[in-house]
C-alpha positions in Angstrom: 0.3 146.9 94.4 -3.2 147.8 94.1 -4.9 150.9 96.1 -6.8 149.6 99.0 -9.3 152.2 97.4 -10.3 154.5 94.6 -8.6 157.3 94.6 -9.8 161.2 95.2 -8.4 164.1 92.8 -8.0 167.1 93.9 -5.5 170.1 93.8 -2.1 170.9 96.2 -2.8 174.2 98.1 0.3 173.3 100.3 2.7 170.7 102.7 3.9 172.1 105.9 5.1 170.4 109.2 6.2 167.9 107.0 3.6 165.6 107.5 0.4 167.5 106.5 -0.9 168.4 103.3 -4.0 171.2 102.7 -5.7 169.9 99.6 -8.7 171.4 97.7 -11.1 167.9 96.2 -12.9 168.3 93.0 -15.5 168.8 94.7 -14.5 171.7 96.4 -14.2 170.6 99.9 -10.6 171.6 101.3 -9.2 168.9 103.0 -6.2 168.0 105.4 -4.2 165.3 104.4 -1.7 163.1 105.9 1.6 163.2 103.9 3.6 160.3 104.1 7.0 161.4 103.3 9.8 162.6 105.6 12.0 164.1 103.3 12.7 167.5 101.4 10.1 166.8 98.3 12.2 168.2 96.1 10.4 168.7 92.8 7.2 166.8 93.7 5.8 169.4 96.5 3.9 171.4 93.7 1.7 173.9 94.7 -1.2 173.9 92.4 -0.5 170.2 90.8 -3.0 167.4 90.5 -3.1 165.0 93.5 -4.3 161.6 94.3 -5.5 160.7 97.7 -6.7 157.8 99.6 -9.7 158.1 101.4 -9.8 156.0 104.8 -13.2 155.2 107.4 -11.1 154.4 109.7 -12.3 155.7 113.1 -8.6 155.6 114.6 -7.0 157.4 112.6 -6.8 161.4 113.2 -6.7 162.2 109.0 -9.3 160.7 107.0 -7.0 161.1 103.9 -4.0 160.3 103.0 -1.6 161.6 100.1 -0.6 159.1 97.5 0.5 160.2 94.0 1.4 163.8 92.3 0.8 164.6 88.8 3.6 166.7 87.3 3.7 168.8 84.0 6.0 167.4 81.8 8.4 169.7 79.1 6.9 168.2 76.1 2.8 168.8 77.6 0.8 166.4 79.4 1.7 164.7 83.1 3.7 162.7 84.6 2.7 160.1 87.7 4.9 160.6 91.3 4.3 158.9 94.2 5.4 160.8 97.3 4.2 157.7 99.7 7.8 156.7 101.0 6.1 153.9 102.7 4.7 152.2 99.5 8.2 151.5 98.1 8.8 148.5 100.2 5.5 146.8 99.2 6.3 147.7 95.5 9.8 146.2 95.6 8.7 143.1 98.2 6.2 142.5 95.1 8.4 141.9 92.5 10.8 139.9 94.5 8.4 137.6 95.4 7.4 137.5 91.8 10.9 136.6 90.6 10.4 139.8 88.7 14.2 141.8 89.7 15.6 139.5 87.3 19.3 139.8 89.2 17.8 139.1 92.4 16.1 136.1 91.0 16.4 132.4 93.0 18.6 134.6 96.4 16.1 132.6 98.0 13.6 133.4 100.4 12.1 137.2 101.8 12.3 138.5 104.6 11.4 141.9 105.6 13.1 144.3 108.3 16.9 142.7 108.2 18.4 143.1 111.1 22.7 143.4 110.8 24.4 143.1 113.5 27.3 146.0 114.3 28.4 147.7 116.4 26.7 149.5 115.4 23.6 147.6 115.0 21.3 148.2 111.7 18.7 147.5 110.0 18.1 146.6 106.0 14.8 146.6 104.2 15.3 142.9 103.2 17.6 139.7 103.3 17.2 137.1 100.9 18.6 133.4 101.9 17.5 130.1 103.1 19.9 129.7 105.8 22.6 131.3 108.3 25.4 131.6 105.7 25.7 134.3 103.3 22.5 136.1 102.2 21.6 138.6 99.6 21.0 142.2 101.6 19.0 144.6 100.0 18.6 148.5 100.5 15.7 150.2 98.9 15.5 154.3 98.6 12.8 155.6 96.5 14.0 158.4 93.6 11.2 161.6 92.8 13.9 164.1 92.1 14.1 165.1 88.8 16.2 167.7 88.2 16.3 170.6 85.2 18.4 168.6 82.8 15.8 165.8 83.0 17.8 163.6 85.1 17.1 161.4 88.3 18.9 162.5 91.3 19.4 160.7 94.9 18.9 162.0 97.8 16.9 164.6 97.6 18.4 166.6 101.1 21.2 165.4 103.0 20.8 161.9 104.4 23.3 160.9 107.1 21.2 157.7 108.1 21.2 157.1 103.9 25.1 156.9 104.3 25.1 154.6 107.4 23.1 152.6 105.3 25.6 152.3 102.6 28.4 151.8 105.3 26.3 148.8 105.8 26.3 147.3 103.1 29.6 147.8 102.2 30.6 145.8 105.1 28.5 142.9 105.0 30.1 142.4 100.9 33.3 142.4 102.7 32.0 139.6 105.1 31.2 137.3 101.9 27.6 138.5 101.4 26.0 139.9 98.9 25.0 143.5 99.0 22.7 145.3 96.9 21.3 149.3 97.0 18.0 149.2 94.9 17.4 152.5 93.9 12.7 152.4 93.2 12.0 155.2 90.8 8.5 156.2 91.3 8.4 158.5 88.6 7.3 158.2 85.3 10.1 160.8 83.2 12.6 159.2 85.2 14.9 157.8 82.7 18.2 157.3 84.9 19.6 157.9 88.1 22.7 159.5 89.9 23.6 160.3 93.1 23.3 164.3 93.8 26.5 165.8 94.1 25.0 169.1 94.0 22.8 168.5 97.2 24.9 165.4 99.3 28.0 165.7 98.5 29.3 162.9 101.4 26.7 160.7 100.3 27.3 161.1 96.5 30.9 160.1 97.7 30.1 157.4 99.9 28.3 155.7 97.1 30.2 155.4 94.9 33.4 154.4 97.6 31.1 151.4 98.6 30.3 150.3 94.9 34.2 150.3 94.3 33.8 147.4 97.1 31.2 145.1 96.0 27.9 147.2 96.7 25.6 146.7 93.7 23.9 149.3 92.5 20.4 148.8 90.7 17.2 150.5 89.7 13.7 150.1 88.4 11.5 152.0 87.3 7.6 152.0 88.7 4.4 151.1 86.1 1.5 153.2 86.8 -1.8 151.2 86.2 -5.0 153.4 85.5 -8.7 153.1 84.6 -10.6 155.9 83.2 -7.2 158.2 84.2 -7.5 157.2 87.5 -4.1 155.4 88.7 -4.9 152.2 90.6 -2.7 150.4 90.8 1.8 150.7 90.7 4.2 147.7 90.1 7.8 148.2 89.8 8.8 148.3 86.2 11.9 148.2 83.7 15.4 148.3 84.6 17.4 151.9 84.4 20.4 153.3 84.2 22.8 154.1 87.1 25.7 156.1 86.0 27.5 157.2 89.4 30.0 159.7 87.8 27.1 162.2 86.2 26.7 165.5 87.5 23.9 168.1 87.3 25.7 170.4 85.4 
């Protein structure tokens, strides 16, 4: 997925009301930003950290900037890319299925966005894959930032009751013959592996791994970072990680 258009560094100064961002440009200005993200930000709501933002002429919209990426410290020195735009990850993933590029997703058949299951109660995937009425490949997509102090790759971030209705989901639709797939999209770069977080949703942690003793697939990719000059431009989803469901942060 290429940015629509170049992107403007600048510094955090801080989020608040969850969907605004105050961000201080290079060159000096101090802007508001929209951020894109509903969730806690755990880890990647940096105070002082290098940001990327898109810049938009658009005379309808209210924020003429929008928050993209995150550049974090990492142990060894140097950065690490992080997006925080929870709406990208769709795009990303849509991508590479389209590409034939989630190599155990390959030939399900075709994409189609906004999957609607019926209930009771009723719900709603990110995507179904399937030529016809029969069964069909449904896939879940939740983005991972949260890296946590031993390095590891946690999921979710804060407690997520629609994130367990979700799993519910699919765990029913692989008992109806279908097949049912949670695609965890890292979108950061010392991600190495990913768990679910005990230590923050216990239910869901739970849930998860209830619904992948019942034919839930769990996956994940990683995200590749393209850049020119050191400025990112561009983010496809990338290798296949690790999911080990029984880790713990210590």
């Amino acid at each position: 997925m290429d940015y629509s258009a170049p992107l403007i560094p600048g510094v955090l100064l801080r989020r608040y009301k969850r969907f605004l961002a105050d961000v201080r440009l290079d060159d000096g200005r101090e802007v508001v930003a929209h951020c894109p993200n509903t969730g806690s930000m755990r880890a990647v709501n940096v105070p002082g950290c290098r940001v990327w933002l898109a810049p938009s002429d658009d005379p309808r919209r209210k924020l003429a900037w929008t928050w993209e990426l995150i550049e974090l410290p990492r142990p060894g020195g140097g950065v690490a890319l992080a997006s925080v735009h929870t709406g990208r990850t769709n795009r990303i993933v849509e991508e590479a299925l389209a590409a034939g590029g989630i190599e155990e997703l390959a030939g399900a058949g075709a994409v189609r966005r906004e999957a609607r299951v019926a209930g009771p109660p009723p719900a709603r995937l990110d995507f179904r894959l399937g030529d016809g009425d029969g069964a069909a490949t449904y896939v879940e997509v939740k983005q991972v930032t949260l890296r946590e102090a031993d390095g590891h790759g946690y999921f979710p971030d804060a407690v997520s009751a629609r994130g367990r209705k979700h799993l519910e989901t699919l765990a029913e639709l692989a008992a109806a013959g279908h097949r049912a797939v949670l695609l965890f999209c890292v979108a950061h770069e010392d991600i190495a592996g990913v768990s679910p977080a005990d230590h923050l949703d216990p239910a869901y942690a739970a849930t998860l791994r209830r619904v992948a003793a019942r034919g839930v697939e769990v996956l994940a990719r990683g995200c590749r970072f393209a850049r020119d000059a050191g400025r990112p431009r561009a983010v496809a989803l990338g290798e296949a990680l690790p999911v080990d469901l029984e880790r713990r942060l210590a």
